[in-house]
N, C-alpha and C positions, 0 to 999 in steps of 0.2 A: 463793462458797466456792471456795477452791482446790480444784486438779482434782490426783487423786492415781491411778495409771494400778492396774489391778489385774493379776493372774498372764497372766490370759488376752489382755486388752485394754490396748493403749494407745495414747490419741488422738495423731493428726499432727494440727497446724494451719500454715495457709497462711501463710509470713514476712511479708506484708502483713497478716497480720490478728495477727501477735505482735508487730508494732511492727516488722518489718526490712524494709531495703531491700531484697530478694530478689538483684539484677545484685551487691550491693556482697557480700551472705552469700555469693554464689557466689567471689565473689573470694576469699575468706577461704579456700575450700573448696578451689581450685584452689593455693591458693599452698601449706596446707598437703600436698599431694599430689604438688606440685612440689618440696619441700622434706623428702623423707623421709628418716633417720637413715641416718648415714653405717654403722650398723650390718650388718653383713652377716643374710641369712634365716637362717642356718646357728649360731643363739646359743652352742651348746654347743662351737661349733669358737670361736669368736672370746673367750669363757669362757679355753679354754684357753688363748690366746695369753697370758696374763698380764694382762688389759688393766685389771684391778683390780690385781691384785699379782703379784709374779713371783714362780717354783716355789719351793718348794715347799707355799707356802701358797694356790696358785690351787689345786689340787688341787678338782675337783668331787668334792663328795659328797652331792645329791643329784638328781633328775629332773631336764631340763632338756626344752625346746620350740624347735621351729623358731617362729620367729615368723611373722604376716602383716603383710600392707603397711599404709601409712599409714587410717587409720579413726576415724571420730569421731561423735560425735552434739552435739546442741545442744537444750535443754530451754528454756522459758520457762512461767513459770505452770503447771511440770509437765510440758505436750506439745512431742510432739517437733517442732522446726522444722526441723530438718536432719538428716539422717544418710546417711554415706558411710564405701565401706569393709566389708570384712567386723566388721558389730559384735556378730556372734555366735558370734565362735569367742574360745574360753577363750585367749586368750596369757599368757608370762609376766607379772609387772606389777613385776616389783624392788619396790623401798622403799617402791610405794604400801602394800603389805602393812602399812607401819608404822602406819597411820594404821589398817587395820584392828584392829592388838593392841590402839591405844588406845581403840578402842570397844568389847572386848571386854573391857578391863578396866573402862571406865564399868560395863557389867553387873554386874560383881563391885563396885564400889563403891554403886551402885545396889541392891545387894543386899544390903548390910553385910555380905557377905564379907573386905570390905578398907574398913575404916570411916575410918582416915586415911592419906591416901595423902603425908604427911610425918612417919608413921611408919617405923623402920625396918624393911624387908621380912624379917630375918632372926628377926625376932620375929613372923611367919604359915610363912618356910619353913625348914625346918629337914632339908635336905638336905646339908647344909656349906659350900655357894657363897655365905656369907656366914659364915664363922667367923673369916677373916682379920683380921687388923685394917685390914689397907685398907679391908674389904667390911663392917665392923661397922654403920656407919652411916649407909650407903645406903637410902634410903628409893625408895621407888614414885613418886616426883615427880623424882628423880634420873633413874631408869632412862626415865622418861617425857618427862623431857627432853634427854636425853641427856648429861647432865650426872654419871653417878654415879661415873665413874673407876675401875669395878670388876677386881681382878685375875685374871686366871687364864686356866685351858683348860676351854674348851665344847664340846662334839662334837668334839676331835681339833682347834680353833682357839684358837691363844693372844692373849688381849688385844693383845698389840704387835702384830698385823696389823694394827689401825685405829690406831694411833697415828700422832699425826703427819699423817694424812687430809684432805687438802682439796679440798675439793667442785671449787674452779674449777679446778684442773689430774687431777679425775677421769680416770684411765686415761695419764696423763702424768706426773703426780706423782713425784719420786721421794725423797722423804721418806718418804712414807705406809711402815711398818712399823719406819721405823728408831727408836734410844729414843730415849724423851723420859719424864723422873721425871714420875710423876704429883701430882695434886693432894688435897686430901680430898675428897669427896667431896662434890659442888654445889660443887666451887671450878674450872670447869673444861669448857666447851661442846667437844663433839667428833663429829663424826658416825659415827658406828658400827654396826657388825653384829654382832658377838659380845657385848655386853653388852645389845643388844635382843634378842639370841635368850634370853639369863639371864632377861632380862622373861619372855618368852612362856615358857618352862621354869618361872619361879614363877608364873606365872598358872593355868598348867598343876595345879601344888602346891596351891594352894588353888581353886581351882572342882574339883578331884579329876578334872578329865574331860579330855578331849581338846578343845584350843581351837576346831576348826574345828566340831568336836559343838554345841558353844555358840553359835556364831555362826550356823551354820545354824539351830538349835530357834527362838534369840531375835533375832535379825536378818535373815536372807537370805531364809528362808523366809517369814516375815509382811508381808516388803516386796514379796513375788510374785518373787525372783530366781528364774532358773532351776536345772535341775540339774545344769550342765553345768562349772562352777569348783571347782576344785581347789586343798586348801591342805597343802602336801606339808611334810616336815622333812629327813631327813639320814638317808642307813641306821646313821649313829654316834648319831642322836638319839634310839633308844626306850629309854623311863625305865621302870622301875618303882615304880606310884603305885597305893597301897588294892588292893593285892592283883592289878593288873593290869598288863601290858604296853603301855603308847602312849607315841606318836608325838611327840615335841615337833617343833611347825612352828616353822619358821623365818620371820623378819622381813623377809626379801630373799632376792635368788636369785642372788647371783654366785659364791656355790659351790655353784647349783642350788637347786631346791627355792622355799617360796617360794608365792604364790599364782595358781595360772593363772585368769586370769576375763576374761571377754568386756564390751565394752563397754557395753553394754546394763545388765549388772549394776553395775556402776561407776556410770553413771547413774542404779541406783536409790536406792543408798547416798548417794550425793553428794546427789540430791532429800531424802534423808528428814535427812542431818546439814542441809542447807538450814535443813528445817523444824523445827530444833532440837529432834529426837531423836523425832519424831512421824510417822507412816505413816497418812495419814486421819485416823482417830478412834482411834486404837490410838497407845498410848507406847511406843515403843522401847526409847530411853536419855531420862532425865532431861534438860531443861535446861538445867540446873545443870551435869552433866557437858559439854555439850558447850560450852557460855561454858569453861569450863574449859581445853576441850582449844583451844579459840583465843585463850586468853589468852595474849600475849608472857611469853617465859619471860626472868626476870633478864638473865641470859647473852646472850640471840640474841633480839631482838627481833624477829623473821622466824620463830619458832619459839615453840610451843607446846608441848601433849606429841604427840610424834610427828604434828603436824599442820604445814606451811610456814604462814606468815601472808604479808601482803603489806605488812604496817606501814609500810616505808620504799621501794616502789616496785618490790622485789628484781626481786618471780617476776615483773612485766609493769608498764612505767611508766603504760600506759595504763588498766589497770586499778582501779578503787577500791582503795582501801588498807584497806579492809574484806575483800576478796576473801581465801579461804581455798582452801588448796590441798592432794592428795594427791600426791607424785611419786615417780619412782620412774626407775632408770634406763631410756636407751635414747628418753626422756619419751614415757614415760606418764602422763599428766597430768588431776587430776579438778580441773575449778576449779567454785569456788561462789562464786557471785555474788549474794550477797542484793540486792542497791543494785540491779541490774537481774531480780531475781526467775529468776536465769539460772543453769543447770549447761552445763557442757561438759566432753565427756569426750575427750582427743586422743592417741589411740598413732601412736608412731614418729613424730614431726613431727625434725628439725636441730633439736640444742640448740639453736644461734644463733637459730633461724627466731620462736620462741614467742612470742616478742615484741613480732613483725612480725606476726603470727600473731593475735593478742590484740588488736595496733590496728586490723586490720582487720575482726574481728569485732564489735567495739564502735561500731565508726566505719560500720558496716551499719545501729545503731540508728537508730530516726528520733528 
């Protein structure tokens, strides 16, 4: 029976007895440590520098975190085989947070809260951020794939910030904000943050609560995470919903905000989507949801709803092409490796490095 670690305990096993070469894991171990992010520890000053977009729409508005050094862990069969690195302090995580809203809305789908999620969302919310006619027909599988082309201002951020955005010249780019006509809606893959924060704002609208509330009752807490992660918004973000004041959290954090969590807890989410939405003997999220959230979307075959896939070799050539991924800038990196019964969690490794990174952790197997 797999081994599923609890709050209090969780078993180490010897890399010789999980199937790895020990001298070669260690390699993996050094190279990532060797190989840490050209990012400076000081996140909120380098935020500033524009290095997502320049003024006036870099503007932080919310929390940010000094980060710490390169840190990771390595799971097989559940227990831990490796770990290096402070993997108990909460750091920022950027856009892995994306792949948290999509489990948070599985709950809500799982719940029949949100019974078709290629319905359109402005038929559950009814706020106005869907009265447009660009935004009439945006469905929950849109926003999930990042595919919904939706128009407007979010917390004081206007859609054309992500327009134009490409991932390979992140923080180089210098298209990203300028126009570009939009498409209708599903006619159109773009990686974004202000139209995943519209997600997490209508998620927000129908579960009536505060997301991170959710997450922690049906997620974090039954999986044993600890207390110590934070899922922050924007001091422009708090809505008024059922007669209360909350927080809408935000998707990413490069204008702050965002999920601060430690790696440890990364590894237990990453174990339990592994084990397709299952914590021991206890269900999380549905099955169903989570095939879902890995299934190649139209548009981006390397994408699902807010999950990376590895379809076409993208996120590591050496990797199975089954492997599923969380990311997020700065790489933060949750990979699930069902084909080797394997989670890895890697903050702050050189973009470039992962790769290199990836073959030699594999190439550890016996």
């Amino acid at each position: 029976m797999s081994y599923t670690p609890t709050r209090a305990d969780w078993a180490a096993i010897a890399p010789s007895d999980a199937g790895f070469d020990a001298a070669k894991l260690d390699e993996a171990i050094r190279f990532h440590q060797a190989n840490e992010t050209t990012w400076p520890r000081d996140v909120l000053q380098y935020l500033k520098t524009g290095h997502f977009e320049p003024p006036p729409w870099n503007e932080i508005i919310g929390p940010t975190r000094e980060r710490t050094g390169p840190n990771g862990i390595v799971l097989r069969g559940g227990r831990i085989v490796a770990e290096w690195g402070d993997t108990n302090r909460a750091d920022m995580t950027f856009s892995v947070t994306k792949s948290y809203l999509a489990l948070v809305c599985g709950l809500a789908v799982d719940d029949g809260l949100i019974r078709y999620i290629d319905r359109p969302v402005g038929e559950l919310v009814k706020d106005g951020g869907f009265d447009a006619a660009q935004n009439r027909a945006i469905t929950w599988r849109h926003l999930l794939e990042q595919t919904s082309e939706w128009e407007g201002e979010l917390f004081g951020k206007p859609d054309m910030v992500d327009r134009n955005r490409n991932l390979s010249t992140e923080g180089a780019g210098k298209e990203k904000g300028s126009f570009r006509a939009l498409k209708p809606p599903g006619g159109f893959w773009e990686y974004n943050d202000v139209r995943v924060n519209r997600l997490s704002l209508s998620l927000l609208r129908v579960l009536k609560r505060a997301v991170p509330e959710v997450a922690k009752e049906r997620i974090m807490d039954p999986i044993g995470a600890s207390d110590s992660w934070e899922w922050h918004g924007y001091r422009t973000s708090v809505v008024e919903e059922s007669g209360r004041k909350i927080t809408s959290v935000s998707g990413g954090g490069h204008w702050g905000g965002g999920l601060f969590i430690s790696t440890r807890d990364h590894a237990r989410v990453g174990l339990m989507v592994a084990r397709n939405g299952r914590w021991g003997e206890r269900r999380i999220l549905s099955e169903d949801w989570i095939r879902r959230c890995e299934t190649p979307s139209k548009l981006n075959a390397s994408y699902g709803l807010l999950f990376w896939l590895n379809t076409d070799g993208t996120q590591t050539t050496s990797a199975p092409r089954s492997s599923v991924f969380m990311l997020g800038a700065g790489s933060n990196i949750v990979w699930i490796d069902r084909d080797h019964d394997m989670v890895a969690v890697i903050r702050w490794i050189a973009k470039d490095a992962f790769d290199n990174f990836g073959k030699r952790l594999l190439a550890a197997l016996n």
